[in-house]
Structures are given as structure tokens and as C-alpha cells.
LUMZA-606775 format. One record per residue (C-alpha): x, y, z. Coordinates in nm, 4 decimals, padded with zeros to 6 digits. Example, Ala and Ser with C-alpha at 12.3 -4.5 7.8 and 13.67 -1.06 7.14 Angstrom:
         X         Y         Z
   01.2300  -00.4500   00.7800
   01.3670  -00.1060   00.7140
// end
This chain:
         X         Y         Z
   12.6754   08.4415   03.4768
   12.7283   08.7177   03.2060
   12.7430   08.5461   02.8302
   13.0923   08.5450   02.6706
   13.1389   08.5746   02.2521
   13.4611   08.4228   02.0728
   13.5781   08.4522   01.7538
   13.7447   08.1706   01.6359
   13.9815   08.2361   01.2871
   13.9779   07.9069   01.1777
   13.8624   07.5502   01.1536
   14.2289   07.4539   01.2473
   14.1889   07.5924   01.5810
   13.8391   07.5215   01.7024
   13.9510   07.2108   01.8969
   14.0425   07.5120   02.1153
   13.7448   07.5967   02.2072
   13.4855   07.4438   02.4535
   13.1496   07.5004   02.2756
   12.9436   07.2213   02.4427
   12.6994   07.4957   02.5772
   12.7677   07.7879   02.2768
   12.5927   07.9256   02.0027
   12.8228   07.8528   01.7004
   12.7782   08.0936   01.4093
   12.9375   07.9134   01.0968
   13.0334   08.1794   00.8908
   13.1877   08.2231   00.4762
   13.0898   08.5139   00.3392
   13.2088   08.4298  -00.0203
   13.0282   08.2378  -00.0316
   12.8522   07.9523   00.0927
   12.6794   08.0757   00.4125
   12.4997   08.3785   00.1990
   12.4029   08.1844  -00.0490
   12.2488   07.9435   00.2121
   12.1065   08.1893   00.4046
   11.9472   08.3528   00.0686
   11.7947   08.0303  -00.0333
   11.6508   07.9344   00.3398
   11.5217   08.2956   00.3082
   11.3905   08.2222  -00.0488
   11.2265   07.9727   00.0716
   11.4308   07.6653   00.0321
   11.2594   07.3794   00.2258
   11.6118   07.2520   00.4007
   11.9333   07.2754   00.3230
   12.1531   06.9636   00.3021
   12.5392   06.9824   00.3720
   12.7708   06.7315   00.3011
   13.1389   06.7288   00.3625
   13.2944   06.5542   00.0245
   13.1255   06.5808  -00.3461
   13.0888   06.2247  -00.3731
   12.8515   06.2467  -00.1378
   12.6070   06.4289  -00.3032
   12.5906   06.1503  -00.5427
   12.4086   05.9812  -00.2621
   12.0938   06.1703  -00.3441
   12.1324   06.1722  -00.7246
   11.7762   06.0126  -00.7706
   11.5681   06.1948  -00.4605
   11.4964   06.4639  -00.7019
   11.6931   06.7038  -00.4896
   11.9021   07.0101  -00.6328
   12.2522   06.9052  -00.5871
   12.5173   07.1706  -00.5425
   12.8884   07.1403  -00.5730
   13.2065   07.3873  -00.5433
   13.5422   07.3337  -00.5148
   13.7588   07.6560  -00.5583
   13.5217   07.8751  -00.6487
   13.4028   07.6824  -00.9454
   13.0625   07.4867  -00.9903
   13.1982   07.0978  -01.0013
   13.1023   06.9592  -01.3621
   12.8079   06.7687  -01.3785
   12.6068   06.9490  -01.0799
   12.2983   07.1905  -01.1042
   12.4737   07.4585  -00.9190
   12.7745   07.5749  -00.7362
   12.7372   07.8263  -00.4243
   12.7089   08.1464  -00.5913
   12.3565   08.3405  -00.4165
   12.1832   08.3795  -00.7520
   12.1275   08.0270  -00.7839
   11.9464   08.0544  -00.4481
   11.6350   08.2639  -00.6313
   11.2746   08.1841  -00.5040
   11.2556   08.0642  -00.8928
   11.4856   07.7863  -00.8260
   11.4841   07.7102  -00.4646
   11.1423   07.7744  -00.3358
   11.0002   07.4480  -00.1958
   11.2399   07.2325  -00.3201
   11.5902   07.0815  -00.0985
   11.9008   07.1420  -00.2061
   12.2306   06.9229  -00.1563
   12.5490   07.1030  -00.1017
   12.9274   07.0795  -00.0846
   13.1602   07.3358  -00.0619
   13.5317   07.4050  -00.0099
   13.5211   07.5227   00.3199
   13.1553   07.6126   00.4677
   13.0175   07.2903   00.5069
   13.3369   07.1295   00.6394
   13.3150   07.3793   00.9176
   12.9684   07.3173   00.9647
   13.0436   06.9309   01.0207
   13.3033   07.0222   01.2503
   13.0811   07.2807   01.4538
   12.8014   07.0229   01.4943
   13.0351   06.7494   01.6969
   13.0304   06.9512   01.9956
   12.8026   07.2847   01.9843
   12.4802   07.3136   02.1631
   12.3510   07.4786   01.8719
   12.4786   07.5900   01.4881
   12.3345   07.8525   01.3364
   12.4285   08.0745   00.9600
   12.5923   08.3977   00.9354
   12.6319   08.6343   00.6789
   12.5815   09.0105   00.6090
   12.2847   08.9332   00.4377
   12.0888   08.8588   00.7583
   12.3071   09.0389   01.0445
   12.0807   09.2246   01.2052
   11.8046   08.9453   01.2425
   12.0449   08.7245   01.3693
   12.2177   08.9888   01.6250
   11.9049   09.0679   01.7860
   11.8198   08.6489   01.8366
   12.1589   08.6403   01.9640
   12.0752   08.9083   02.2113
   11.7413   08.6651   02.3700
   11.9895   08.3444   02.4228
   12.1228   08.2759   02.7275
   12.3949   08.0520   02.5712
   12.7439   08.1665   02.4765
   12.8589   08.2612   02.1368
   13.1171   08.1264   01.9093
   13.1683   08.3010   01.5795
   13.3456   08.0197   01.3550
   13.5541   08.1585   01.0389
   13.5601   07.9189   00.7540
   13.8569   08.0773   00.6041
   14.0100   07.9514   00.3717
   14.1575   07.5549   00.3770
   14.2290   07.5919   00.7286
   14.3906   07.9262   00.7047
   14.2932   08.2815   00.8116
   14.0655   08.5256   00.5914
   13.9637   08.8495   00.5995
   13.6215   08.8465   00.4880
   13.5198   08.6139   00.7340
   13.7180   08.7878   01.0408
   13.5270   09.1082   00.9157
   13.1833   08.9682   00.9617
   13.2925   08.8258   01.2861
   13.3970   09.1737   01.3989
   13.0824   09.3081   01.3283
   12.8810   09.0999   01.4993
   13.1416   09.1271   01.8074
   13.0484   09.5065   01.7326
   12.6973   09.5097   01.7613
   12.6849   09.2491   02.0306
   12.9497   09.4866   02.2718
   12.7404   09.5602   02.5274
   12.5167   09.2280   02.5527
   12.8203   08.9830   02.5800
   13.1666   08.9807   02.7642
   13.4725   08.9600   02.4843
   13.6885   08.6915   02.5965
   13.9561   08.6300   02.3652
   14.1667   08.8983   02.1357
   14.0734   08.7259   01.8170
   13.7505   08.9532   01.9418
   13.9705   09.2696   01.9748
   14.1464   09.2313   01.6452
   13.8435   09.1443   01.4269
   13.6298   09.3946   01.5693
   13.9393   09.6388   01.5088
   13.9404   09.5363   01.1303
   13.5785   09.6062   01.1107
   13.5522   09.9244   01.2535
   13.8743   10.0253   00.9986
   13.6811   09.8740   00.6694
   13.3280   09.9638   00.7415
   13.2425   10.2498   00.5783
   13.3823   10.0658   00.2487
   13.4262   09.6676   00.2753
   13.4394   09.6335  -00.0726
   13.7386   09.7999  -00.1372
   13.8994   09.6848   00.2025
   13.8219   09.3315   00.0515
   14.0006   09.4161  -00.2568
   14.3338   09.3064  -00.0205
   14.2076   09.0046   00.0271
   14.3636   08.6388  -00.1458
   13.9709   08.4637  -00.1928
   13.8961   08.7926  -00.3409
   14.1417   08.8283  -00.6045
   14.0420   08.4089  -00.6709
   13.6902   08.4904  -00.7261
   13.7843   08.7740  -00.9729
   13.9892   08.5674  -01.1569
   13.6687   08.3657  -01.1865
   13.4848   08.6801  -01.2913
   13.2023   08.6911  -01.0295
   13.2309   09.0654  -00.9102
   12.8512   09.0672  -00.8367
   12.8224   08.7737  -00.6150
   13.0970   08.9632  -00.4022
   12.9246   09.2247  -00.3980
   12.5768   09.1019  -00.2881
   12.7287   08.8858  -00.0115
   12.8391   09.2387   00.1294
   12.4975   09.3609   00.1245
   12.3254   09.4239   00.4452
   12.0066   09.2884   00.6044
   11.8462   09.1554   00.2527
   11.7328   08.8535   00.4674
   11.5339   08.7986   00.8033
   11.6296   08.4111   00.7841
   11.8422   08.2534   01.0315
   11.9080   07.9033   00.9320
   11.9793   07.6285   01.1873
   12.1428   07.2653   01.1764
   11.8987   07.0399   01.2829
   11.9798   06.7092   01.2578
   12.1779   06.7046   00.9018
   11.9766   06.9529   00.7729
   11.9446   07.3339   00.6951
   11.6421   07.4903   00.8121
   11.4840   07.8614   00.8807
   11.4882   07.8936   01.2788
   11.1508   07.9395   01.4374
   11.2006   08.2308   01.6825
// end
């Protein structure tokens, strides 16, 4: 049976989608799944996501980094928001980190209830995860965090990437496929500026964090591929 890949636009619709036997890719580009793919690749020891803020307040005396965003902004009171350069080898190496953001870990959560297996994508490890994509026999779900249950473009442009480089190893099954691979293939040679159109975008500059935008665009920095395991964050052995 040939392997199928989906793109799914949002959380909202994933109840869409049977994923018992897929590959979910959880993917937010700005910018919690390249920060956590930065820090696994950093050498973070796991990962933690939680759904709500108050429940990183659960681990406020493990001696864990707790992390925190909510619209962009670091929530007062925690070590660190979701932005990659607090995802150094300098701050993460070794050490477990708590996090919470507006939309990446929620769709994590939601991924984990039914997928056979959820994985992190972002452009700072496409290629590495691509070609592990390539040696699964499962099918592949690329899950857009958007943005509060709505549509994005950054996201939908990673997805179409992926759907891009994966055209001749899997069978495209849906049009949110066609249409984000179609997006990709207009704003590739420049996804900056073809981001520039973008609603999280303009957010984020009104929160004056051009360079973590930037970075999260950046290609293959990483060979990481963190994986939920349990309710944690870890590198993937492959």
C-alpha cells in the first residue's frame, strides 16, 4: 500500500483526520517548534509541553527551566518565552525545560490523542527530518498550529515544502497538499518577504523580534528531530 501525506491547516479541523497509524508533524514556525527543535538540537535533555501556564507552576521547585508565551510575549515571572535564542547550548544543554505556548503545544496535546507517532517540524531541521520520513512505512500528517484555531501562512508554507520534497515518496491525498505546496513553490526563493503578508508576522514586529523570524526561516541549522514520548520532548534515535 503506497504511503499517503496530508496537510492539515488547523487544529480546528484535525478531528478530520484518521491518524491512528500516521506520522504527525506538529508544526509553528514562529515560533515554538524551532525553538524546540533548536534546544533538543542544543542539547536540551527533554522537552516538557504543557497545555495551560498554570501548569508549569507544577514544576516550579524540580529545578527545571520553565517557559511561558502567550501572544508572542514571555509571561511575567518565567525564565523564558519561545523565542530560539533562549534555546542556546549555554542555557539548555543538559538541563529540561517546561513549556507553554499559544498554539504549539496545544496542537501537540491534541496530535498525541490519536497519532501513532508525533514528531517536530521546522525549517531549521527539514532536510533531516524529510529523509526519516522517507524510511517510515507509516503515513504522514503535517499539522499547522496556526494561529488560535485559524489558518496561517507560515505554517502552510513549511507544510508545502515538505509536501515538496516528499512528491515522489508519498501519494498527495487531500488539496490542502496542492494549495500549500502551490504557496511554497510561489514564496521560495524569498519567504521572508512573502511572510511580510502575513497577520503573526506583522504581531511579532510589533513586538520587535525581526531576528527570531528570521532564524526560524533558516534552513537545515539542525539534524534533531524531536519526538513525543510519553509527555516529553526528546531527540529521536534513528
Amino acid at each position: 500500500m503506497s504511503r499517503t501525506i496530508e496537510v492539515c491547516l488547523t487544529p480546528a479541523l484535525l478531528n478530520l483526520y484518521a491518524i491512528e497509524n500516521s506520522i504527525v508533524v506538529v508544526i509553528d514556525i514562529l515560533r515554538a517548534t524551532s525553538s524546540i527543535t533548536y534546544g533538543i538540537d542544543n542539547g536540551a535533555e527533554t522537552i516538557i509541553p504543557v497545555a495551560h501556564v498554570e501548569d508549569c507552576l507544577a514544576y516550579a521547585d524540580t529545578g527545571f527551566l520553565l517557559a511561558a508565551e502567550r501572544n508572542g510575549e514571555v509571561v511575567e515571572g518565567y525564565d523564558f518565552g519561545n523565542s530560539p535564542f533562549s534555546y542556546t547550548k549555554e542555557k539548555v544543554g543538559g538541563k529540561t525545560v517546561v513549556l507553554t505556548t499559544t498554539n504549539g503545544t496545544k496542537a501537540m496535546h491534541m496530535a498525541q490523542e490519536r497519532a501513532h507517532q508525533v514528531v517536530i517540524g521546522s525549517f531549521l531541521n527539514i532536510t533531516a527530518l524529510c529523509n526519516w520520513l522517507k524510511t517510515q512505512d507509516k503515513n504522514v500528517l503535517l499539522l499547522c498550529a496556526g494561529w488560535k484555531d485559524n489558518f496561517n501562512l507560515e505554517d502552510t508554507l513549511f507544510a508545502g515544502a515538505v509536501v515538496n520534497a516528499l512528491r515522489n515518496d508519498f501519494k498527495h491525498s487531500d488539496d490542502a497538499c496542492v494549495v500549500a505546496e502551490d504557496m511554497y513553490l510561489m514564496a521560495k526563493d524569498d519567504l521572508r518577504t512573502y511572510l511580510h503578508k502575513s497577520s503573526h508576522s506583522h504581531r511579532l514586529a510589533a513586538l520587535n523580534i525581526e531576528e527570531d523570524v528570521q532564524f526560524c526561516l533558516k534552513l537545515d541549522v539542525c539534524e534533531a528531530i524531536p519526538v513525543l514520548e510519553g509527555n516529553k520532548l526528546v531527540a529521536l534515535r534513528y
